[in-house]
C-alpha positions as CSV (number, residue, x, y, z in Angstrom):
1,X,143.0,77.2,-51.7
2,X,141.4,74.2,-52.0
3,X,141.9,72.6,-55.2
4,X,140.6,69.5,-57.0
5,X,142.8,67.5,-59.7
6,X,140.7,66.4,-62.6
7,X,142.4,62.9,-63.8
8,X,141.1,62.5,-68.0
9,X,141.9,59.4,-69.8
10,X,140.6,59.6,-72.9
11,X,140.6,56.1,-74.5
12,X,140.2,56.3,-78.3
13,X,138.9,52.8,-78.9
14,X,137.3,53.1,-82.7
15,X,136.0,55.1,-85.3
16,X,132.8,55.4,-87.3
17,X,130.3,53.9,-84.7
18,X,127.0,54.7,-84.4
19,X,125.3,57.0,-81.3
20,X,123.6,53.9,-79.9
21,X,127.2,53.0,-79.4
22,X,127.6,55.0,-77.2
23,X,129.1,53.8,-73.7
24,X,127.3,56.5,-71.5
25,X,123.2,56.5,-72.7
26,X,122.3,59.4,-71.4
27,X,124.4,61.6,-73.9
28,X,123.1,62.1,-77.2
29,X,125.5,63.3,-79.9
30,X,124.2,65.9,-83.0
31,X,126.5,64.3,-85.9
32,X,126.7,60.2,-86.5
33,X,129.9,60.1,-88.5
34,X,133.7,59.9,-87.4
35,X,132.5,59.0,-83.8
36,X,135.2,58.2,-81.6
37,X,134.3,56.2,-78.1
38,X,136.1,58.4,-75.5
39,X,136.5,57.9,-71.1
40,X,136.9,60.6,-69.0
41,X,137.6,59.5,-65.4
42,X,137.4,61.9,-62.8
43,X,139.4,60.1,-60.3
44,X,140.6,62.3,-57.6
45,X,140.8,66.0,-55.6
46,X,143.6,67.5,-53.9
47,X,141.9,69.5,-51.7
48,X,143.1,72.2,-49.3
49,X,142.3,71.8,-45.8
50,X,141.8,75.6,-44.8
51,X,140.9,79.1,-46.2
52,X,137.1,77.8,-46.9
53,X,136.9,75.2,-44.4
54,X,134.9,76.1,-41.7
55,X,138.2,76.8,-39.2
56,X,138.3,79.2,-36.5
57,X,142.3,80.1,-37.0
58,X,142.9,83.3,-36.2
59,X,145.6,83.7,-39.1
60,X,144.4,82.1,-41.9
61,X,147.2,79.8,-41.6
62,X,148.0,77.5,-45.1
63,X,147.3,73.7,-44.5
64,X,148.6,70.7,-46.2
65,X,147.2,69.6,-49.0
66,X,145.5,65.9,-49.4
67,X,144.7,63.3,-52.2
68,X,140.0,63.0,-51.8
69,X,138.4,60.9,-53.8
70,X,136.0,62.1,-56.1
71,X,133.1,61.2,-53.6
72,X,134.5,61.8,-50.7
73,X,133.6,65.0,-50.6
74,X,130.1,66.1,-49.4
75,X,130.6,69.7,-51.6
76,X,130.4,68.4,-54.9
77,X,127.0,65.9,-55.5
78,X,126.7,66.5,-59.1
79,X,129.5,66.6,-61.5
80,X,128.5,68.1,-65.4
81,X,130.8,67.0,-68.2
82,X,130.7,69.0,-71.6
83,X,131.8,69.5,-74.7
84,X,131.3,72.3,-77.1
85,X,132.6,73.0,-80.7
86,X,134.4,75.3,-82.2
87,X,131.5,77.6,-83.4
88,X,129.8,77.6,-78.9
89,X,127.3,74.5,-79.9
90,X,126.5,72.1,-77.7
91,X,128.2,68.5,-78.8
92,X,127.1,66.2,-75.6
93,X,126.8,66.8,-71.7
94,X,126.1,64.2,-69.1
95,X,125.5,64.4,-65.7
96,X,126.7,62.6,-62.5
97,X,125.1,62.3,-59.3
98,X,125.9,60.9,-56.5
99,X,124.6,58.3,-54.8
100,X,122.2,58.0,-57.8
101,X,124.5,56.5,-60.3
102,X,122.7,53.3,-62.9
103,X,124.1,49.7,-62.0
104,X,127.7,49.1,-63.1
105,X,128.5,53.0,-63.6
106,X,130.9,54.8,-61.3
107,X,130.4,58.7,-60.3
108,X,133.4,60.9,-61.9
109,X,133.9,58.4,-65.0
110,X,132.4,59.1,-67.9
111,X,132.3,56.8,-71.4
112,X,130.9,58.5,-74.2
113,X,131.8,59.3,-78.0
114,X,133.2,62.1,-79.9
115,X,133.3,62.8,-83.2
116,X,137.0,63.7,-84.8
117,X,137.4,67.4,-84.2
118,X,138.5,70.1,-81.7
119,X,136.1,71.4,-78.7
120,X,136.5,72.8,-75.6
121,X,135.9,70.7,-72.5
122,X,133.6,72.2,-69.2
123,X,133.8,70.1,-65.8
124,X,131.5,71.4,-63.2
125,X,130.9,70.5,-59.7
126,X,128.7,71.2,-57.1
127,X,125.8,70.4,-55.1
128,X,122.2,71.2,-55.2
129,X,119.9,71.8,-52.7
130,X,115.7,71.7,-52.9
131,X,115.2,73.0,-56.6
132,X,118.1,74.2,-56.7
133,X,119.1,74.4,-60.9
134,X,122.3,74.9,-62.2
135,X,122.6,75.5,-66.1
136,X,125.6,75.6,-68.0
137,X,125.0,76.7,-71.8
138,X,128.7,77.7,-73.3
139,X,131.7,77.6,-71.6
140,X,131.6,81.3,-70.7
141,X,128.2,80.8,-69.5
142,X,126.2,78.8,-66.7
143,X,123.3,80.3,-64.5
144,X,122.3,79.4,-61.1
145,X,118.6,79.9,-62.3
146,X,116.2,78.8,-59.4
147,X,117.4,79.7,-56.1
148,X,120.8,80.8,-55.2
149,X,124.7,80.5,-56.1
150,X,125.6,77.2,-54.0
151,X,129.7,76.0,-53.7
152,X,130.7,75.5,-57.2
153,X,134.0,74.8,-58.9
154,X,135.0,74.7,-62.7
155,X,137.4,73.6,-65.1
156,X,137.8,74.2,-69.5
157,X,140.3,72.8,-71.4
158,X,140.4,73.0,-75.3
159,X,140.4,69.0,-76.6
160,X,141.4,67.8,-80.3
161,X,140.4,64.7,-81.1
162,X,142.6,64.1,-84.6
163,X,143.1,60.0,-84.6
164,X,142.6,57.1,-82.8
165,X,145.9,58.0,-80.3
166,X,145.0,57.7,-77.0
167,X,144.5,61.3,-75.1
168,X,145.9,61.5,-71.5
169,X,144.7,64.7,-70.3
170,X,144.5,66.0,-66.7
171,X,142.7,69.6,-65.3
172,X,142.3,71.5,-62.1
173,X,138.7,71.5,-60.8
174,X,138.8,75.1,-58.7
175,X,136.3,76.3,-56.5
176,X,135.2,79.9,-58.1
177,X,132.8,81.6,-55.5
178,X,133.2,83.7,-52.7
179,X,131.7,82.9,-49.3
180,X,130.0,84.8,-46.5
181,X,128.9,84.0,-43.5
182,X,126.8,85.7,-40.8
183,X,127.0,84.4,-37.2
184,X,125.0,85.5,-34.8
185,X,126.5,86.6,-31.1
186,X,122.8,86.3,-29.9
187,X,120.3,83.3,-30.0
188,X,117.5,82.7,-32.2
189,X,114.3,83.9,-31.2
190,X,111.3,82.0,-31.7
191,X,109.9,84.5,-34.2
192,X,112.3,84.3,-36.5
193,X,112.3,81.3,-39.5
194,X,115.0,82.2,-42.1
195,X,118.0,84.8,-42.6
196,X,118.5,86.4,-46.3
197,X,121.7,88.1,-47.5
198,X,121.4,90.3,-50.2
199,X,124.9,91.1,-52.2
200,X,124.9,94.7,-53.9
201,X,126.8,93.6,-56.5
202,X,128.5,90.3,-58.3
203,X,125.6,87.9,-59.5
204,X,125.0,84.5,-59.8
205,X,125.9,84.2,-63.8
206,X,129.5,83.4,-63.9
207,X,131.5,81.6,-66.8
208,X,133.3,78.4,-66.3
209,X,136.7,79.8,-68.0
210,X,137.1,82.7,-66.2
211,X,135.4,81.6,-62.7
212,X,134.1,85.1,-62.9
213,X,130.7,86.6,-62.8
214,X,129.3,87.8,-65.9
215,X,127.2,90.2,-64.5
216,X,127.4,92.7,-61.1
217,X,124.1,93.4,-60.3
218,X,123.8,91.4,-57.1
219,X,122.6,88.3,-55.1
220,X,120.2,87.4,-52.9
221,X,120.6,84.0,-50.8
222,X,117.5,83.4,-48.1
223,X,118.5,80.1,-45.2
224,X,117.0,78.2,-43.0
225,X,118.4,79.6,-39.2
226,X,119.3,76.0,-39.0
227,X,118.9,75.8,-35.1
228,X,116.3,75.7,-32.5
229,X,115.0,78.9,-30.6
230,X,117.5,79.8,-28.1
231,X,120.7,79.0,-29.9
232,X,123.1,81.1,-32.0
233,X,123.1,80.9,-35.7
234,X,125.3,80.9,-38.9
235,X,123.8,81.2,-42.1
236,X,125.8,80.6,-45.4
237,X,125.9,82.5,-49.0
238,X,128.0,82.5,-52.1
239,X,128.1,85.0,-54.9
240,X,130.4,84.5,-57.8
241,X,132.5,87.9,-58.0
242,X,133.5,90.4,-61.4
243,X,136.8,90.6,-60.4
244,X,139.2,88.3,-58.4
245,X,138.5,90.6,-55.3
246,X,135.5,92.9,-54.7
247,X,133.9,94.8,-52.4
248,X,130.0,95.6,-51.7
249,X,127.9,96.1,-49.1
250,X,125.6,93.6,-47.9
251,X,121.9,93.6,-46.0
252,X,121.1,91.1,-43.8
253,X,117.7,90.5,-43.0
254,X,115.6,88.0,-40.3
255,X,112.7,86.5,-41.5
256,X,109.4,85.7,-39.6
257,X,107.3,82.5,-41.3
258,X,105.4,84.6,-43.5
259,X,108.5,86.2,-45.4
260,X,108.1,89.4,-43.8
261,X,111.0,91.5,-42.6
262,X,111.9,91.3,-38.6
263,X,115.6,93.3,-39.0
264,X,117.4,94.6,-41.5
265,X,121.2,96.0,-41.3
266,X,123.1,97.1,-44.4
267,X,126.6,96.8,-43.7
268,X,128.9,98.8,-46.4
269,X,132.1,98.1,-47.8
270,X,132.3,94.2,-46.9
271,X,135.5,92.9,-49.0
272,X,135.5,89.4,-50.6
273,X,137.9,87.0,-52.4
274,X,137.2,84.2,-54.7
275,X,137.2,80.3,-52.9
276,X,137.4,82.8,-49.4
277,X,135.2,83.0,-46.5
278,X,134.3,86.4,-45.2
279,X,132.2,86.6,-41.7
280,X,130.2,89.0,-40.6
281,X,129.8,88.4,-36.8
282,X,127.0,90.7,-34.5
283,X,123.6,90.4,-33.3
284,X,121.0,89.8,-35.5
285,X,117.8,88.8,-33.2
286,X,117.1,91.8,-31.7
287,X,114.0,91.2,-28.5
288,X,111.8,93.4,-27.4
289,X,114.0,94.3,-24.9
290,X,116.7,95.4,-27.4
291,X,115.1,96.1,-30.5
292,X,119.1,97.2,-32.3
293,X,121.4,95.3,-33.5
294,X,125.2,95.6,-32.2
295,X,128.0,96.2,-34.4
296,X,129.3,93.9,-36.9
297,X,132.7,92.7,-37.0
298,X,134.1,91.7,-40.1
299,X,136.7,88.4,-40.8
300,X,137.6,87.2,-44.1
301,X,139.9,84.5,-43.3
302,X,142.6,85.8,-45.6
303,X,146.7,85.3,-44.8
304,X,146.8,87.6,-42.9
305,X,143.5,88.2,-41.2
306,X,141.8,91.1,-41.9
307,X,139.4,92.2,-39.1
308,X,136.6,95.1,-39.3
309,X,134.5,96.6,-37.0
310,X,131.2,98.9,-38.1
């Protein structure tokens, strides 16, 4: 499992300052009294080297573990800092993109201030795609809300801030949605424009403390093929899960350019696992010639594999 160490320093510099004091001005804080200047740095990932990757081991075999930093990896583009009260309001959130960072600031460190008080810290990451829109409202809830779930991970920690003692404080950013793929065994056909997967159950509603979904009434994530007419295809999803481990079935669809269905194959009973990678493998560009579909075949890339035939 690949896992990504949050490094926090928070730097208590001094008390009673003003919100256009604030180091980082893009966070705007409610209350203008006691307001402590506070860092977080974000300055490294340990991140495991199999189970999601895109490997073709056979066994799901466990990889070492490496130090990444914090933009070194092309799955997290945006990282979301908040902090919420006590009573679930909203004290300040910033956001950090990469690539797209203001002269003289650094992506994954964040200055800002804080009022004296206790709260609960939320770290997302991820990347967005298109108008793609992530929101994050408490920290038991954030909502892919335009399009579909993407890679995301997640971390909460609860945070007093009682004096002017400098806070060292460190989390574990994990990755906290399941993956599916579908590859093809034949090659695209020139009809065909995009692939959509359609999950019977999980969602794409999930809370950052639990890494769970908060609702289980499904997913639908629609993909470019991503290659030319003739070549074979693998189209990616995620769907954030209810439990740790679930099982639904799943419809796989082709697309022509207009939206309208070209094949369609429910397959039942497809297992997943959070920060996992189940395939479904089988032929999904049926010709004239052949206007069915083979059988699917089923890997999740668990330890040990776990293979299934329909």
């Amino acid at each position: 499992m690949r896992n990504f160490i949050l490094m926090a320093g928070m730097i208590l510099l001094a008390a009673s300052c003003s919100n256009d004091e604030s180091l980082d001005s893009s966070v705007n804080l409610s209350s203008e009294q006691n307001l402590v200047p506070v860092t977080v740095s974000v300055s490294s990932f340990s991140v495991s080297q199999s189970d999601f990757s895109d490997t073709d081991n056979p066994q799901g075999a466990q990889a070492t573990t490496r130090a990444t930093a914090v933009g070194d990896y092309d799955g997290v583009q945006k990282l979301t800092l908040a902090f919420y009260n006590s009573d679930g309001t909203e004290q300040l959130k910033v956001t950090h993109t990469k690539g797209s960072m203001p002269e003289g600031d650094t992506f994954g460190e964040f200055s800002t201030t804080l009022p004296l008080g206790s709260y609960t810290m939320v770290v997302l990451g991820y990347v967005l795609y298109d108008d793609d829109e992530l929101t994050l409202t408490s920290p038991t809830q954030a909502e892919w809300t335009v399009n579909a779930p993407r890679e995301t991970f997640a971390a909460t920690q609860e945070v007093n801030v009682t004096s002017t003692t400098a806070l060292n404080l460190s989390a574990t950013l994990d990755r906290i949605v399941a993956q599916l793929k579908v590859i093809s065994t034949d090659k695209r056909t020139a009809n065909v424009e995009k692939v959509r997967m359609t999950f019977a159950a999980g969602g794409k509603q999930f809370s950052p403390t639990t890494g769970l979904a908060t609702v289980n009434t499904g997913s639908v994530s629609t993909v470019n093929t991503g290659v030319k007419v003739g070549e074979r295809s693998c189209a990616i999803g995620y769907v954030f899960l209810q439990t740790d481990e679930q099982t639904m079935d799943v419809t796989i669809e082709t697309l022509d350019a207009d939206g309208n269905t070209i094949f369609s194959r429910t397959v039942n009973n497809v297992p997943f696992k959070r920060n996992r990678c189940t395939k479904l493998t089988g032929s999904i560009y049926p010709t004239a010639a052949s206007t069915t579909a083979g059988s699917f075949q089923v890997s999740t890339e668990w330890i040990p594999a776990y293979d299934m035939n329909f």
